[in-house]
C-alpha positions in Angstrom: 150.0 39.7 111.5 150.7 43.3 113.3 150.1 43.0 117.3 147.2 45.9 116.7 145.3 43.3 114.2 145.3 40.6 116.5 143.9 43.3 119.5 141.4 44.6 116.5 139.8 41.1 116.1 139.9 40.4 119.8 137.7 43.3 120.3 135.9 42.5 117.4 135.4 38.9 118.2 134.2 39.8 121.8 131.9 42.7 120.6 130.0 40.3 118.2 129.9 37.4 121.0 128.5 39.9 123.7 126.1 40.9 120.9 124.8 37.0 120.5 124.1 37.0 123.9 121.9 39.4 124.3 120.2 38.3 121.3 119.8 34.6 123.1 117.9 36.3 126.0 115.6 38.1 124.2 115.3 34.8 122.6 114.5 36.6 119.3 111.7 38.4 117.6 108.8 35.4 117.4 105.8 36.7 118.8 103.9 34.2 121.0 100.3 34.1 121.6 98.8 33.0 124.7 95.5 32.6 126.2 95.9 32.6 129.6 95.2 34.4 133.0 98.0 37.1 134.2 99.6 34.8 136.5 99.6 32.0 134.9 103.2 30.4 135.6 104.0 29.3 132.4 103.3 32.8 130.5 105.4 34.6 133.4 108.6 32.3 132.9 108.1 33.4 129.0 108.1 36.9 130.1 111.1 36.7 132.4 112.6 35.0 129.8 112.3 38.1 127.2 109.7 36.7 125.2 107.9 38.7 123.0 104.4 37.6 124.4 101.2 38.7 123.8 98.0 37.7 126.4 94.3 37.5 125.7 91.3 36.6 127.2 89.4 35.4 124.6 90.3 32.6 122.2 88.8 33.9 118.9 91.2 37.3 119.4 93.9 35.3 119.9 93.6 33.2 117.3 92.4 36.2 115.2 95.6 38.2 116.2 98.1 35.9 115.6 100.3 35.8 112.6 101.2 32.8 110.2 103.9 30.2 111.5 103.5 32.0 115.3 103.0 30.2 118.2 99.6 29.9 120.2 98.7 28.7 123.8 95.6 27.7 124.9 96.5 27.5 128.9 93.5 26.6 130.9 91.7 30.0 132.5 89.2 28.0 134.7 90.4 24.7 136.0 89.5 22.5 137.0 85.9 23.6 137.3 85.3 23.7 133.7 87.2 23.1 130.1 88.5 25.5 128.1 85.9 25.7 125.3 87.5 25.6 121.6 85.4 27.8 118.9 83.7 25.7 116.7 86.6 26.9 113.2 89.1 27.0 115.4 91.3 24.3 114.2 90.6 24.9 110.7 92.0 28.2 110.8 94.8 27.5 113.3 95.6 25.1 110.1 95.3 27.8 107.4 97.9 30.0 109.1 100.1 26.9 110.3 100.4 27.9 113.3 102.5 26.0 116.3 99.7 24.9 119.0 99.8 23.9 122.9 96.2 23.4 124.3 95.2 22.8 128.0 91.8 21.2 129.0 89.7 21.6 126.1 86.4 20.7 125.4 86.5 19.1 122.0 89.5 17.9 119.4 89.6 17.5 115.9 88.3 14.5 116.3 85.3 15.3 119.0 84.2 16.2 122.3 86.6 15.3 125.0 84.7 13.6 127.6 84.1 13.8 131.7 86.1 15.8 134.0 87.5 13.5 136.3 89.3 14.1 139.6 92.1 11.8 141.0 93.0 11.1 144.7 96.5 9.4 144.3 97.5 9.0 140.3 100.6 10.6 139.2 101.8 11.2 135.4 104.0 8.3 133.7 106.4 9.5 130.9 105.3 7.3 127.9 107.6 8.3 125.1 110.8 9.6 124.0 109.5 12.8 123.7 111.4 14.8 126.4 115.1 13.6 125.8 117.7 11.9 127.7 116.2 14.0 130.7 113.2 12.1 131.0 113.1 8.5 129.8 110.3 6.2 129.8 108.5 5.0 132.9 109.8 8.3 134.4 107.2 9.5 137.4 106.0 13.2 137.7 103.5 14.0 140.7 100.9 16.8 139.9 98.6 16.3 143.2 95.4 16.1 143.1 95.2 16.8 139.6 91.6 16.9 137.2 91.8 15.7 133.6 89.6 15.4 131.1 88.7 11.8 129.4 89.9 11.3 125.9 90.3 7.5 124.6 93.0 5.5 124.7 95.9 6.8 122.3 99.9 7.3 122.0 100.7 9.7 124.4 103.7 11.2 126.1 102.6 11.4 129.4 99.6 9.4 130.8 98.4 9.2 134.2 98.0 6.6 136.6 98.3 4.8 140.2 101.4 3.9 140.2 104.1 2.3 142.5 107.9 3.5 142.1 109.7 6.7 143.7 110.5 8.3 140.4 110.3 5.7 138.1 107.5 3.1 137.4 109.1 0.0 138.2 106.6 -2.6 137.6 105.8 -1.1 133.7 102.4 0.2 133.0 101.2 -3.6 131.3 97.7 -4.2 132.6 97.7 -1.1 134.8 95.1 1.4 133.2 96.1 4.6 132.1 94.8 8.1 131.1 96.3 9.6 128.0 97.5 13.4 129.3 100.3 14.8 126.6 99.6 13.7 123.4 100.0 15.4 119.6 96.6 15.9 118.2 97.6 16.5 114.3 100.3 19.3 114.2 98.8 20.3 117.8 100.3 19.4 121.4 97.3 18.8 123.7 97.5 18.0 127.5 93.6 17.1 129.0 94.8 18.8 132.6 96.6 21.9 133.5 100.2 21.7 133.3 101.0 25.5 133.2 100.1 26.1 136.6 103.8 24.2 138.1 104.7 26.0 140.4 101.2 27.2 142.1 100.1 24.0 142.2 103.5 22.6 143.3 104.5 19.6 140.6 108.0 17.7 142.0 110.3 16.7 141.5 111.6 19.8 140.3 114.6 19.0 137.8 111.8 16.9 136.2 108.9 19.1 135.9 111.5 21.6 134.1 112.1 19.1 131.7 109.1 18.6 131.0 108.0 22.2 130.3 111.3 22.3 128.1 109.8 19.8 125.9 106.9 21.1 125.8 108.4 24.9 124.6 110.7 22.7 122.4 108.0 21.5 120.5 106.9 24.7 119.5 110.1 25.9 118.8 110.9 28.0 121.8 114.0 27.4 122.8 115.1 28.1 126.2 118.4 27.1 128.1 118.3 24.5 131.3 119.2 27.7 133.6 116.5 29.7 132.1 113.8 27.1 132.6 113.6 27.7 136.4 111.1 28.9 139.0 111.5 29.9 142.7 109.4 27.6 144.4 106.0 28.7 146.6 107.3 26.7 149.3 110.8 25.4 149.6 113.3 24.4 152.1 114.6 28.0 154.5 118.2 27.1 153.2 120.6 26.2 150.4 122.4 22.8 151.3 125.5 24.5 151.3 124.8 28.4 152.3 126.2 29.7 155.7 123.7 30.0 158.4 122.8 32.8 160.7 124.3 32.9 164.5 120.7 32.5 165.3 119.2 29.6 163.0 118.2 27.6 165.9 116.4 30.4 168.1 114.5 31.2 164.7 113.8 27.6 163.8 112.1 26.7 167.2 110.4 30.1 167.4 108.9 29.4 163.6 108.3 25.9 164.7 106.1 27.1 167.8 104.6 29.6 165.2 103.9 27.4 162.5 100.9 25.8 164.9 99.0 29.7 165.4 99.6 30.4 161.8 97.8 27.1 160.5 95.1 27.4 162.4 95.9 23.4 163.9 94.7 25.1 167.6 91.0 24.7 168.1 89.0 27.4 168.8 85.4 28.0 169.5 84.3 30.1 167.2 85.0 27.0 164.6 84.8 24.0 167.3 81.5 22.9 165.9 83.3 22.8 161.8 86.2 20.7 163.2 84.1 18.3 165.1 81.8 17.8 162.1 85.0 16.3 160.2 86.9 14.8 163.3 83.8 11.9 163.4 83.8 11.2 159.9 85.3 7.6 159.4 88.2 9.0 157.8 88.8 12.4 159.3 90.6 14.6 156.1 88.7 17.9 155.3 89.3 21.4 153.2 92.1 23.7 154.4 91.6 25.9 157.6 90.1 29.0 156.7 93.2 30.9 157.9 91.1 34.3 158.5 89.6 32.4 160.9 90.9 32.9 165.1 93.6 30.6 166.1 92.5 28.9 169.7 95.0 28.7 172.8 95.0 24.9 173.7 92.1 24.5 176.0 90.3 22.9 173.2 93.1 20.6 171.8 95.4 20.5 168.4 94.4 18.5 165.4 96.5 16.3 164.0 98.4 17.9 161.0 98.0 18.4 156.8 97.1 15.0 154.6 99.4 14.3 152.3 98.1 15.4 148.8 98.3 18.8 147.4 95.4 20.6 145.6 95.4 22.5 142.6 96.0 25.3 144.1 98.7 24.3 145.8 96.7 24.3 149.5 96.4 20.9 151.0 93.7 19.0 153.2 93.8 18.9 156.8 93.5 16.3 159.2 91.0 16.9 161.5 91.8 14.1 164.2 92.0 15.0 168.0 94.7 13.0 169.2 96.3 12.4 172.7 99.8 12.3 171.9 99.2 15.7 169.4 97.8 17.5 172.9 101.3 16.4 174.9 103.6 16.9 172.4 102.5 20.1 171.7 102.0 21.2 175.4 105.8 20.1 175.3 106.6 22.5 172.0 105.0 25.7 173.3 106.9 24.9 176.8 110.6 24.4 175.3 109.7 27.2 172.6 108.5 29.6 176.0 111.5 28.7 177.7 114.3 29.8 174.8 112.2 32.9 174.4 110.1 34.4 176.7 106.1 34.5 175.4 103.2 34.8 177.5 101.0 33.2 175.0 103.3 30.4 174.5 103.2 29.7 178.5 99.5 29.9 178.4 98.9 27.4 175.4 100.8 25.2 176.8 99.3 24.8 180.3 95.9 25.0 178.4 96.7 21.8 176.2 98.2 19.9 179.4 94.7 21.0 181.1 92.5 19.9 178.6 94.6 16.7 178.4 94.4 15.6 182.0 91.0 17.3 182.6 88.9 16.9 180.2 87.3 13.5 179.6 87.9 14.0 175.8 90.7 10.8 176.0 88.9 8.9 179.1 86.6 6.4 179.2 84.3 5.2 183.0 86.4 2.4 182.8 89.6 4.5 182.6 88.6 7.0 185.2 87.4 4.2 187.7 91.0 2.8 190.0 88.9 -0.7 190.2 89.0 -1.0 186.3 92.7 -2.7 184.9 92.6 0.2 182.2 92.1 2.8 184.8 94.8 5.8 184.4 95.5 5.1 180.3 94.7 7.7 177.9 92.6 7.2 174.7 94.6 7.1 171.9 92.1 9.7 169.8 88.9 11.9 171.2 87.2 9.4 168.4 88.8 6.3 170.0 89.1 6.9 173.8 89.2 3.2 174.9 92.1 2.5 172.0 95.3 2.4 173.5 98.6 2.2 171.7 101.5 1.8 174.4 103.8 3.9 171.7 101.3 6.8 172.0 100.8 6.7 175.6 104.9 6.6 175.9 104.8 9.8 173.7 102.1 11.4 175.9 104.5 10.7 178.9 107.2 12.3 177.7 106.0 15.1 176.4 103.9 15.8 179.8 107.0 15.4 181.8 108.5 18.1 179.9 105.9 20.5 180.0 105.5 19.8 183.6 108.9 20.6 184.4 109.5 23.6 182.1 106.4 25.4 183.6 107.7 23.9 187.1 103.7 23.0 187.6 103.2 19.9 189.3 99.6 19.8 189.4 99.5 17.2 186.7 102.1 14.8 188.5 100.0 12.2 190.3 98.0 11.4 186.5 101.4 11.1 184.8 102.5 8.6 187.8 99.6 7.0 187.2 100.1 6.9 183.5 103.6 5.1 183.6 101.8 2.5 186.1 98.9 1.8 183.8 101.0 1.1 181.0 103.6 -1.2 183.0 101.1 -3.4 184.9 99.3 -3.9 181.4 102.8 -4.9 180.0 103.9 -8.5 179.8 106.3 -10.1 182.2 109.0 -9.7 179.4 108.0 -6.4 179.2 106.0 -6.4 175.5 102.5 -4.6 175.5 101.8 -5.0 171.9 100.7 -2.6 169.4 97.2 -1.8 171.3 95.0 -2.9 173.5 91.6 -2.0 174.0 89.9 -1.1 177.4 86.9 -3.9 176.9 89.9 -6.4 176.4 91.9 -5.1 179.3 89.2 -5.2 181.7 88.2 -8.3 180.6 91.1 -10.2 180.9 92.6 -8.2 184.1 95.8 -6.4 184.4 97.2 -9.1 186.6 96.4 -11.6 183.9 98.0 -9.3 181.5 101.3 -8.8 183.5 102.1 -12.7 183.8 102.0 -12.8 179.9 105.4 -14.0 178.4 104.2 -12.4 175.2 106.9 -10.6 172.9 107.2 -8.1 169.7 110.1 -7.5 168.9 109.0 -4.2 167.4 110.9 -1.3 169.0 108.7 1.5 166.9 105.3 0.2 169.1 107.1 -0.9 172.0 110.4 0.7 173.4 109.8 3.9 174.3 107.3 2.9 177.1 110.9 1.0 178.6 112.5 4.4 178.4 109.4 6.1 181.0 109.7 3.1 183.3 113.9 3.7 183.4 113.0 7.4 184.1 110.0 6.6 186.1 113.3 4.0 188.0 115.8 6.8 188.2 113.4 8.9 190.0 112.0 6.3 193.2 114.6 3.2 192.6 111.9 1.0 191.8 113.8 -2.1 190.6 110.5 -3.6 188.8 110.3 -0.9 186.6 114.3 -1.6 185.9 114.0 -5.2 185.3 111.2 -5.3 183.1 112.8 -2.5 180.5 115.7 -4.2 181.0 113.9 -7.6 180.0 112.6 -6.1 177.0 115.8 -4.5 175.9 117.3 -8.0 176.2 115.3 -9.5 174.1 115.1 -7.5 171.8 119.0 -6.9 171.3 119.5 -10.7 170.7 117.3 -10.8 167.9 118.6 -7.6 166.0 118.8 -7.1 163.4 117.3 -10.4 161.8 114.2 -10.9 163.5 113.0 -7.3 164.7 109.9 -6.1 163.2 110.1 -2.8 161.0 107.0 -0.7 160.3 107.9 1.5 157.5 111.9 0.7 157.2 114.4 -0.6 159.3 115.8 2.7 160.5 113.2 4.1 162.0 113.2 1.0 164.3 116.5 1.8 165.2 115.8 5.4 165.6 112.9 4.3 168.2 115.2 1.9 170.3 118.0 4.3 170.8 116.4 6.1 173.7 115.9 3.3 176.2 119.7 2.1 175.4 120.6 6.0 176.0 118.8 6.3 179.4 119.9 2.5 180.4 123.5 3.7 180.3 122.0 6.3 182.3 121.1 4.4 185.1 123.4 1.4 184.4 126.6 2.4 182.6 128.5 -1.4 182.2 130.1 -2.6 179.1 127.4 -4.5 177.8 125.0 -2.2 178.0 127.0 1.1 175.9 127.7 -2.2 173.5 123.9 -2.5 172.8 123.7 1.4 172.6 126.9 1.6 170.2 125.2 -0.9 167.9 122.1 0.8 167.4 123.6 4.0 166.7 126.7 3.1 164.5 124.3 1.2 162.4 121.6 4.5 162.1 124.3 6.5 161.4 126.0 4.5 158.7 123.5 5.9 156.7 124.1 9.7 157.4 125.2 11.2 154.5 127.2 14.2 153.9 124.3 16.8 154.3 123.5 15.5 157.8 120.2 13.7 156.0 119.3 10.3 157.7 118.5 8.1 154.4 115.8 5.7 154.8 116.6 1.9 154.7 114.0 -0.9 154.3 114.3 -4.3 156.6 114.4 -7.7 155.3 111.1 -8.0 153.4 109.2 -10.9 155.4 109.7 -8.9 158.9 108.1 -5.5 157.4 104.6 -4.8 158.1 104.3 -1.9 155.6 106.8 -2.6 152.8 107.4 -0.8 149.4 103.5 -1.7 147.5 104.0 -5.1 145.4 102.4 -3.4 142.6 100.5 -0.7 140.9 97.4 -1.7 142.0 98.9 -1.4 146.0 100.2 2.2 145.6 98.3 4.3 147.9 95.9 1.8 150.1 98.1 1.1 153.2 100.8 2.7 155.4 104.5 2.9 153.4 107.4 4.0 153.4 108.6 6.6 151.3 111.2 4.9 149.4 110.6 2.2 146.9 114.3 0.4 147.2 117.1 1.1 149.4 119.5 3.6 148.2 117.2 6.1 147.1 118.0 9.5 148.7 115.3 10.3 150.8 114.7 11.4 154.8 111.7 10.9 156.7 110.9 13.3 159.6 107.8 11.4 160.5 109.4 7.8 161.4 112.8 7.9 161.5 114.9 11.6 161.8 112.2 13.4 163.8 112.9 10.6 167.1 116.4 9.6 165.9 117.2 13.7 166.4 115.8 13.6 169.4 117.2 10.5 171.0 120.8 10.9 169.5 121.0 13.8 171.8 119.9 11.6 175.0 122.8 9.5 173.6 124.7 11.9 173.0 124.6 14.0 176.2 124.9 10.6 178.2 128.0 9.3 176.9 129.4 12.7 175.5 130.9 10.0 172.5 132.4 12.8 170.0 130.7 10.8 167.0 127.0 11.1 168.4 128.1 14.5 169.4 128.9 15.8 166.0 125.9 13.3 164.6 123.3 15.6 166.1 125.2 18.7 165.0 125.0 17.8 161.7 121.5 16.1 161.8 120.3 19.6 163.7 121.8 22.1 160.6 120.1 19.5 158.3 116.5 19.5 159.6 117.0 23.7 160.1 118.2 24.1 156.5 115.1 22.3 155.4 112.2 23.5 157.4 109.6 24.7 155.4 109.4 28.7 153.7 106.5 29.9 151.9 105.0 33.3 151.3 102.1 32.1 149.7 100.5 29.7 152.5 101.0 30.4 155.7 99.8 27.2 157.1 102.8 25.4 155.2 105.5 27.8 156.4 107.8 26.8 159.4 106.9 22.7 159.5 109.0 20.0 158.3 107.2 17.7 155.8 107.5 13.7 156.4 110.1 13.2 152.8 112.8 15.1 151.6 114.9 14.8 148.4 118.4 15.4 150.2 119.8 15.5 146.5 117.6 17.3 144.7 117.2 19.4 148.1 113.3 19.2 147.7 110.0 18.0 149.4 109.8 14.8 147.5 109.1 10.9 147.7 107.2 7.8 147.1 103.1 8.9 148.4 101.9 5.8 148.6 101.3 6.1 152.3 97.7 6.5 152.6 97.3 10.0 154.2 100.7 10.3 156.2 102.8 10.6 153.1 105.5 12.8 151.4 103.7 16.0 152.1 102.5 15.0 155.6 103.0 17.2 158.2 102.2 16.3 162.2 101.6 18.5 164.9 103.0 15.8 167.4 105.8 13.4 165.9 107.1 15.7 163.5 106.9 18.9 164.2 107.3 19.0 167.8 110.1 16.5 168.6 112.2 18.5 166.5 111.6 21.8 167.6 112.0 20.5 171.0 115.3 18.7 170.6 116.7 21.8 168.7 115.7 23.9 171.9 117.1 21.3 174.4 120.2 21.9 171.7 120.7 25.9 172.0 120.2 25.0 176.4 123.1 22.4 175.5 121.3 19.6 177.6 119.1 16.8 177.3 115.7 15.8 178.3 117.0 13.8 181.1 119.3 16.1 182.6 116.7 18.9 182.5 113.8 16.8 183.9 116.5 15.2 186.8 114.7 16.9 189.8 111.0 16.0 188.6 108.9 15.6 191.6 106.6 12.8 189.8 107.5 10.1 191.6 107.6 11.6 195.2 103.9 9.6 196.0 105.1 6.3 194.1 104.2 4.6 197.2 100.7 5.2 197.6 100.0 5.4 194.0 102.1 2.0 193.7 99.8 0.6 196.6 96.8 1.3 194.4 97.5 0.3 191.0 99.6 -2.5 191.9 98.3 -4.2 195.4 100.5 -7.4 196.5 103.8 -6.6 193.6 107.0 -6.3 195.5 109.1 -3.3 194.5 
């Protein structure tokens, strides 16, 4: 064959292959039908796509319109208030022209009316079926929030919905679990009884899944679209690509949008709508609508609530937690301070000094008993406005440290004899081993008497509830050279070193106890740097960061089962009705920013900074570009734009994880924990310190002695 005949079918060959694809994106000429509204997510992924769609509003012109063998959608128009509402012939003549079918929500079958709208509160979708492939097998687990169906009995289906236990798949079976049928084939006719068109607005994860799943779906009618074509951008997603460069100023914009993020969602309370929070912040379980974001965003004197629940509506808002909580107040006081002191703002300043005000002045988290030096639980704070006379040792630890630092930040020391007083309470309410519990209550305390309560030889061995109150009295130490306050954190690190790992306590996983203890190791090399004691501390840490993977994620790791108070649910039935963790079995690639990366951040740097060891070092770099890349962007809700949500999918590089945490699950956010431990750590970060080195030459501590006299008559220091 001649050279120019080869270069002749070349071209050719080319010309025709070009040619086929850009017939395979206008995925050719069949015209599909769809009821739907304009925005509808489904009908504008067809449209991007090249389809040749048509839209109406009314069934009867659809079905009236379309042409034999074409394809018709029914997509839900008004859900989930009301079904969609199938003309009496309609399947009759959908028949007659054999025409390919999807319906959404309707209000009768060919074989009757469907029946009650019913709502769910923590169900997710099962796959039933071999219907989708490969991609999604049996027992695989789709979440759709807080999702409406409507009843149909009990048929084959591909997708049913349930309560469920499993991180994506359901790993006790669905046997003698009840089930809602939700995908099913109704004759020649696909039929879902909830809204499934709506993925992206109302936020279905995980993503690769729910893709899958709407490929079936098309597949069944025979509109075939490639894996890369069956994507959406979603309404809120991570501010970075795993792998994308960052900009020279990611930090300084992460701790500005974290500061942000609390104005934005309305979380400030404000008195224009004090009297619509506190109608919600009694109720027995405090969850209400989303803040009405038109609404005026307070400046701290009234307090911060406590954060979003952890469901997502259909709409893709979600609920807010309405709780008043101590810890919230001080941590946030801390935020605004570090967040003022990387970039100048006014406002900032000023909602910071108004939260440590309304903390320390207010009665909001005092009791008489509290208030009154003759009482044992004078100078503790309540642990919630609801539950003043509650005190959890952990929260009051966080309150500490989060006062400190806003203390020192605004250099205000008007605040310094209450914090004093605040480290005492909680130390002469401790054991003699240095244990306090997970909470005591101020009728209890009083009862029994502090001095009662500070010969105890009581331990729990649970670092999450207990350790960081050692880490105030070591700072508390540093500052007057105390050497009770050293000997009873050192007790209590002690003892709880020789029982790790095998007999500690875990809350939600193993790691996050880890995360909790590494603090008071950090600041006891601090203030005694021997062998033994950057042993304990090397221990702790190596082990946390065994699991840091390649991303800078922190994966979760559940503790020997008998030692965990809030394990993985034991069954279906379990999902959802107790604290969890949001991984089923160890392995599974998930973070949490609520339990375990938000305080391991934050202490790895006090680790870090106080041993300068190149590993912890280069840790918390990568840990920091981690929790950056994934803080939260959305255009379509402000309140959910700058946090960090408590699970995240560092594979899939999603918001995504096991729910069944009853309120502080994957989707949680929290104005304290979360959110502002790691905006502060990233700010003490770009300063290239750490908390202890910036709050060094604190003056709390100057008046130990007469404070010491009155809260602790006849101890020895």
């Amino acid at each position: 064959m001649k050279r120019k005949s080869v270069v002749l079918i070349v071209i050719l060959f080319l010309f025709e292959f070009a040619a086929l694809g850009q017939e395979n994106k206008s995925y050719g000429n069949t015209r599909i039908n769809i009821y739907c509204n304009e925005h509808n997510d489904l009908y504008q992924l067809l449209k991007s796509n090249g389809f040749d769609c048509v839209r109406y509003n009314d069934i009867d012109n659809a079905l009236e319109s379309a042409g034999e063998n074409e394809v018709l959608l029914l997509l839900a128009k008004n859900y989930p208030a009301t079904k969609t509402r199938i003309p009496s012939d309609f399947y009759r003549l959908a028949n007659q022209k054999n025409l390919k079918i999807y319906i959404e929500f309707p209000d009768y079958l060919t074989s009757g009316s469907t029946g009650k709208i019913k709502s769910t509160k923590k169900e997710r979708l099962v796959v039933t079926s071999d219907f989708f492939g490969e991609k999604l097998p049996p027992m695989r687990i789709l979440d759709a929030g807080l999702y409406t169906y409507t009843d149909v009995p009990e048929r084959n289906s591909h997708l049913k919905g349930t309560n469920v236990a499993g991180f994506d798949k359901a790993v006790y079976g669905l046997e003698k679990t009840p089930t809602a049928p939700i995908l099913f084939e109704d004759g020649n006719m696909l039929v879902s009884t909830t809204k499934l068109s709506d993925f992206n607005k109302s936020r279905y994860s995980p993503l690769k899944a729910w893709q899958a799943t709407i490929s079936g779906i098309l597949s069944y009618l025979s509109i075939e679209m490639a894996d890369e074509a069956v994507q959406w951008n979603p309404i809120v997603k991570p501010s970075y690509d795993a792998r994308v460069p960052l900009p020279e100023n990611v930090y300084e914009l992460a701790v500005e949008r974290g500061a942000e993020w609390y104005r934005k969602g309305r979380f400030l309370i404000h008195p224009d709508w004090k009297d619509h929070w506190q109608g919600i912040d009694t109720l027995k379980l405090p969850v209400g609508p989303p803040m009405d974001l038109n609404l005026p965003s307070g400046d701290g004197s009234l307090g911060v609530m406590e954060g979003h629940y952890s469901y997502i509506n259909n709409d893709g808002s979600q609920p807010y937690r309405y709780w008043l909580r101590g810890d919230c107040v001080a941590e946030t006081a801390m935020t605004f301070a570090m967040a003022n002191s990387i970039k100048e703002n006014k406002q900032n300043g000023e909602i910071a000094n108004n939260l440590m005000n309304f903390l320390f002045n207010s009665d909001t988290f005092k009791t008489s008993s509290s208030k009154d030096p003759e009482m044992s639980s004078y100078g503790l704070l309540g642990w919630a406005a609801t539950r003043p006379s509650r005190y959890y040792g952990d929260d009051n630890a966080r309150i500490l440290l989060g006062s400190i630092l806003s203390s020192q930040m605004m250099k205000n020391n008007k605040w310094d004899t209450q914090i004093l007083e605040l480290i005492l309470a909680n130390f002469r309410t401790s054991g003699e081993n240095g244990f306090r519990g997970g909470a005591l209550n101020g009728k209890d305390i009083d009862e029994k008497t502090w001095q009662i309560l500070m010969q105890g030889e009581f331990e729990n061995i649970a670092p999450h509830y207990e350790s960081w109150l050692w880490a105030t009295y070591l700072w508390l130490y540093d500052k007057t050279g105390y050497r009770p306050l050293l000997v009873k954190a050192k007790n209590a690190i002690e003892i709880t070193m020789a029982n790790y790992p095998s007999h500690w306590k875990w809350t939600n996983g193993i790691q996050q106890e880890r995360a909790r203890m590494i603090l008071p190791l950090a600041w006891l090399v601090r203030v005694e740097d021997t062998k033994e004691h950057r042993n304990w501390l090397n221990a702790i840490c190596d082990d946390l960061l065994k699991n840091q993977v390649e991303e800078g994620a922190l994966r979760e790791e559940l503790g020997e089962g008998s030692k965990g108070r809030y394990g993985a649910p034991k069954s279906n039935e379990d999902y959802g009705h107790a604290e969890a963790p949001v991984i089923h079995t160890n392995g599974e690639p998930i973070a949490d920013m609520l339990y375990t990366s938000n305080f391991a951040f934050f202490a790895l740097n006090e680790a870090a900074q106080a041993t300068q060891n190149p590993i912890y070092l280069e840790a918390v770099d990568k840990l920091a570009e981690f929790l950056v890349r994934i803080q939260s962007s959305s255009s379509g809700h402000r309140d959910l734009d700058g946090c960090w949500f408590r699970a995240f999918d560092y594979k899939n590089w999603e918001y995504y994880g096991s729910n069944a945490d009853h309120g502080w699950g994957a989707w949680g956010t929290l104005t304290g924990w979360t959110q502002s431990f790691i905006t502060t750590t990233l700010a003490l970060k770009l300063k290239k310190t750490s908390y202890w080195e910036i709050t060094k030459d604190s003056d709390i501590g100057h008046n130990i002695d007469a404070t010491w006299s009155k809260m602790l008559p006849g101890i020895e220091h």
